[in-house]
N, C-alpha and C positions, 0 to 999 in steps of 0.2 A: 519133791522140792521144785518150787518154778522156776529158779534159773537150773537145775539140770532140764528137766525139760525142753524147756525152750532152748538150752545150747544142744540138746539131742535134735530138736529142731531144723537148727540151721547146718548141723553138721551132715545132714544129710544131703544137702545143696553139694555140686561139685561145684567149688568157687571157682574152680580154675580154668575152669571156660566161662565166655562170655553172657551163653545163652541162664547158664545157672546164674551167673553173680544177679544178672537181671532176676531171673526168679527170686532170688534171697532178697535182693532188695526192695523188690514188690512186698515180699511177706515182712518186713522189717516194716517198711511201710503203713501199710494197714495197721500192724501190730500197733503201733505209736497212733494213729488216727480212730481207730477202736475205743482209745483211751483217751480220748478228745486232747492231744496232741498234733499240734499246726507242724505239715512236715512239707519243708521248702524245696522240688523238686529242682533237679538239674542235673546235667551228666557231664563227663571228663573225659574225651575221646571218642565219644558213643557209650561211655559206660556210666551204669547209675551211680549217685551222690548222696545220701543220705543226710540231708539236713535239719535239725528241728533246733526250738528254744523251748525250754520249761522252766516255768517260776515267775520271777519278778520282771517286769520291763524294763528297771535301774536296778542299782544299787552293785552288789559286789561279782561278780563274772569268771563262774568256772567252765573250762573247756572241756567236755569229754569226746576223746577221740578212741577209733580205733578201725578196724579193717575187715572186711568180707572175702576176699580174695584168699586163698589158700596155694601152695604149692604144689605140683598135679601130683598124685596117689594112684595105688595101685587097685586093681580090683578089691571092695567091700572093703576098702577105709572112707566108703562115704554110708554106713550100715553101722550107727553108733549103738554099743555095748559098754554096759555096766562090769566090773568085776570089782568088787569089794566096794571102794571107796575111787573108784577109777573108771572114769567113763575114756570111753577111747574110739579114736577117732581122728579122722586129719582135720584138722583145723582144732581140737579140742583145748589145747594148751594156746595155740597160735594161731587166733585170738578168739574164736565163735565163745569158749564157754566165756572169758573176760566181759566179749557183748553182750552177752546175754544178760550177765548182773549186771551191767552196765543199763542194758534197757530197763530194766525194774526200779534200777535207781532213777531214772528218767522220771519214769512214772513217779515217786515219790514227790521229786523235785515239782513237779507240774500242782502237788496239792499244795504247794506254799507259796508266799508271795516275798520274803526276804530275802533270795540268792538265785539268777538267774544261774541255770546250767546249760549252757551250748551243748550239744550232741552232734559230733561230727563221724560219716563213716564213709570211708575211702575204696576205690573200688583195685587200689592196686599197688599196696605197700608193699608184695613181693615183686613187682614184676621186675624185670631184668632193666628195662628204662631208667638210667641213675641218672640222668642228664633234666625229664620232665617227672614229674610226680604233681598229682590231684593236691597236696595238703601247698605244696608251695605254692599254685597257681590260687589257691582260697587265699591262702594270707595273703598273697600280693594282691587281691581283689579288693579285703579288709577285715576278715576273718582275725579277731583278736580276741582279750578274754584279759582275765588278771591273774590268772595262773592257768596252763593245762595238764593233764595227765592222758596219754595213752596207756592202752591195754594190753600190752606186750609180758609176755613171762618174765616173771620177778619173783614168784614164790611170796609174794605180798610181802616183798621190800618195796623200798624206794631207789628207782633207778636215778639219781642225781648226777652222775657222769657215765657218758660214755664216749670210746676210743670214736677220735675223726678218722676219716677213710680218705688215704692217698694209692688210687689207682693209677700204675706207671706202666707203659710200655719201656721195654728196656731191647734197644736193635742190637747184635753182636755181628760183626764182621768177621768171617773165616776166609778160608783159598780151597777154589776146588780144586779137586786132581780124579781119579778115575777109582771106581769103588774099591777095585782090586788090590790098589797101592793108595792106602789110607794116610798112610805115612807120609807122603809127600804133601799133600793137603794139611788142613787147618780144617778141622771140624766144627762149623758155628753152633753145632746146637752141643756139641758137647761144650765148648768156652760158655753158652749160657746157661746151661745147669752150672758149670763153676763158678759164676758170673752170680747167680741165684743165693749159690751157698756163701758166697765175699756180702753181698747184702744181710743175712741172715746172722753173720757175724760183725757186722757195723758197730759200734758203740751204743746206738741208739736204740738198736735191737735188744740190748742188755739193761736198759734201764727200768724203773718200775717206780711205784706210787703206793700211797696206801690203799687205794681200791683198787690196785692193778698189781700183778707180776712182772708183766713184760708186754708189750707192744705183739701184736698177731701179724705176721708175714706169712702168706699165701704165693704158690706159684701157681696160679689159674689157669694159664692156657700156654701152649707152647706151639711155636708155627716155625719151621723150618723145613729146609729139602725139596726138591721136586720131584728128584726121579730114585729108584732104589739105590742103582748101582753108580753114583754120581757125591763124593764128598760136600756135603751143603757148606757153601759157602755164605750163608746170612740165615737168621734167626731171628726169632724176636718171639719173647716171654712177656706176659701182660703179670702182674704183680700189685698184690692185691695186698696195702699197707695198712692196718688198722693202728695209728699213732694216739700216746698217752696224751691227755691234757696237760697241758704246761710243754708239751715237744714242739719245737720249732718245723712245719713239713718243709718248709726253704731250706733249711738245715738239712734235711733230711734227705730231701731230693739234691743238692748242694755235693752230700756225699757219697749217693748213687754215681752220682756223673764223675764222681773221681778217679771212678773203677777205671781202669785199661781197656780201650777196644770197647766201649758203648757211647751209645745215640739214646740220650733218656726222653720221651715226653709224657706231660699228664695226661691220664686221661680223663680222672675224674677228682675231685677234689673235696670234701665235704668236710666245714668245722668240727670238733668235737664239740657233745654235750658237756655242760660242768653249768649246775645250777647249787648253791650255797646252799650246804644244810644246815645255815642260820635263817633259811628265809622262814617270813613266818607262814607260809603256807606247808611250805615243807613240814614246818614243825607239826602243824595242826593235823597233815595226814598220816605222820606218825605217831601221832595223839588217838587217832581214830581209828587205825590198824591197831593197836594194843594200848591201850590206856595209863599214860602215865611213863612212855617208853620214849626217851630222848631218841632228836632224827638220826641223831651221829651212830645210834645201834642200831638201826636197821636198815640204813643205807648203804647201797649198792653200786660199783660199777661194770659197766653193758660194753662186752665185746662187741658186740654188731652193733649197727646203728638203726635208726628208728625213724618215723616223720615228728618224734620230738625237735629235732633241729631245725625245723622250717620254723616254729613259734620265737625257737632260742633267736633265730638268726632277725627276726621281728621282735623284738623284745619284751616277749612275752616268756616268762620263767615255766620252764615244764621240765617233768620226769616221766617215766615209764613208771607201770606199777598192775601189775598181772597177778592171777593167784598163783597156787601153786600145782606144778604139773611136770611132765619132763619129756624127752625124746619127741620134739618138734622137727618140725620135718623129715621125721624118722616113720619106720610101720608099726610103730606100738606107739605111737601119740597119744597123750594122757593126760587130763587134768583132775585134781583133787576133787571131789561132789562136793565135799564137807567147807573144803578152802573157798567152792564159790556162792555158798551164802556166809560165810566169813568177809569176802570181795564186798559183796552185795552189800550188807551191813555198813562196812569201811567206808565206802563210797557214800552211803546215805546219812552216814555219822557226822563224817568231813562234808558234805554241803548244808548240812543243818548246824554246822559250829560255824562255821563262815559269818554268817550276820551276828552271831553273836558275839564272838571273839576279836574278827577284826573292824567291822562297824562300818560305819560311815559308807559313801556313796563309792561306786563303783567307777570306771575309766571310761568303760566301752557301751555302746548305744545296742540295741535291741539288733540282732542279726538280721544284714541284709545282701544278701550275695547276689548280686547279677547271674 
């Protein structure tokens, strides 16, 4: 099959360093140019950018996105293996095999002339940098489209929502006293594990949606004390808020700060996804994932977030939408073989119903990113 292949390909690439993602994106490169695809160089920090167009020069403008960059792995998770119906692998599920069908549908796209497909690939959807990201510095350039999807695991749903991310640092005040006599002191880092659990219990934290249970609360990092023998007197816990769609985070943060004995601020702040599974693109990739299957049954909401948000926050309407795979970021990383020419398919199904279904001219001009 050529997209296992070729995601055996790329999974072999350590994305996680700089000097491979360069190599992956040299071979992406070529691959797309081999295939008389025009691919627009550029890089984002010193690192490469993958950009091309296929299809039409007007008319109707889909975005495909998605990322090279991987989370670092341990020895021979970059030595991709077959077992059944399972290639495995770092990067397999998150996102190499998704790119892989991804680039084949490219390819398809590039034989027609009814439906431009932008091909976007980012050199660092994982990285730890939540403040700068490659897909925001594109859109803010003029990166648009009339609908996008990235290729984030989904099990070949449609990710239509997902939870915004409010990162807080929360400061706790205690009193030293001498380690010996604990008693006399005020222990800050003990008041902010309680401190953690009084959030954890908020109201907000108990709420839920129909594609959600409850709101994800994280205690990520904790920094207190100096010395052993020495009662810490200050603390502070970084808290890691993934909020439902329709939650207020002013609210939210509003009632962090009510707490007793805390200094709250943001640190990082990001909208939630929520795109209408009446739009009709939606509908049509739910059309083209299984034939005849309304969006509202196979859509999905995404506890993490994605660089779908950067399009959202541009008003360009996108979801996530990945095969199927599981234990990402994990040492058994895996994506379905069978699901990713299923992907393959989907994708080449959904850009060839585009001019047909929805018609008429499209929004956005022929990609031109400085």
């Amino acid at each position: 099959m050529d997209e296992r292949v070729l995601a055996e390909r790329l999974i072999t690439y350590d994305t996680s360093h700089p000097d491979q993602l360069r190599a992956a994106a040299a071979f992406v490169k070529g691959w797309l140019e081999s295939r008389d695809i025009e691919v627009i160089d550029r890089e984002f920090d010193g690192l490469p950018v993958v950009l091309a167009d296929a299809g039409a020069k007007d008319g109707p403008t889909v975005i495909f996105h998605g990322h090279l960059d991987v989370v670092p792995a341990r020895e021979g998770q970059f030595e991709p293996r077959v077992e059944g119906d399972r290639l495995i692998g770092r990067g397999a599920y998150d996102m190499k095999g998704a790119l892989a069908a991804m680039l084949w549908a490219v390819k398809d796209a590039a034989e027609q002339d009814a439906v431009r497909v932008r091909f976007v690939c980012v050199p660092d959807e994982e990285s730890e940098d939540v403040t700068r990201r490659c897909t925001d510095v594109l859109v803010a350039e003029g990166l648009r489209g009339d609908f996008a999807l990235t290729g984030e695991p989904t099990d070949l749903h449609i990710g239509v929502q997902a939870k915004g991310v409010l990162a807080v640092r929360v400061e706790v005040e205690g009193r030293a006293a001498h380690g010996s006599t604990p008693w006399i002191g005020d222990n800050a880092v003990l008041k902010a594990i309680d401190i953690f659990r009084l959030i954890e219990a908020l109201p907000f934290a108990r709420e839920s949606s129909d594609l959600f249970d409850r709101p994800s609360i994280n205690l990520g990092r904790i920094v207190g004390g100096d010395v052993i023998n020495k009662v810490p007197d200050a603390c502070a816990i970084d808290v890691d808020i993934r909020y439902l769609p329709g939650q207020d985070p002013e609210a939210v943060l509003a009632a962090i700060r009510e707490l007793p004995d805390v200094s709250v601020t943001t640190v990082f702040h990001r909208q939630p996804v929520n795109v209408s599974r009446t739009n009709p693109f939606v509908r049509l990739l739910a059309e083209a994932v299984r034939e005849g299957t309304p969006a509202e049954r196979i859509s999905v909401g995404r506890d993490g977030a994605s660089d779908a948000v950067s399009f959202i926050e541009a008003g360009v309407p996108a979801v996530e939408f990945g095969p199927v795979g599981g234990g990402h970021h994990g040492p058994e990383e895996w994506v379905s073989v069978s699901s990713l020419e299923r992907y393959q398919e989907a994708l080449v199904r959904f850009a060839r119903m585009i001019p047909k279904r929805m018609g008429g001219e499209g929004r956005h001009g022929r990609l031109r990113i400085a």
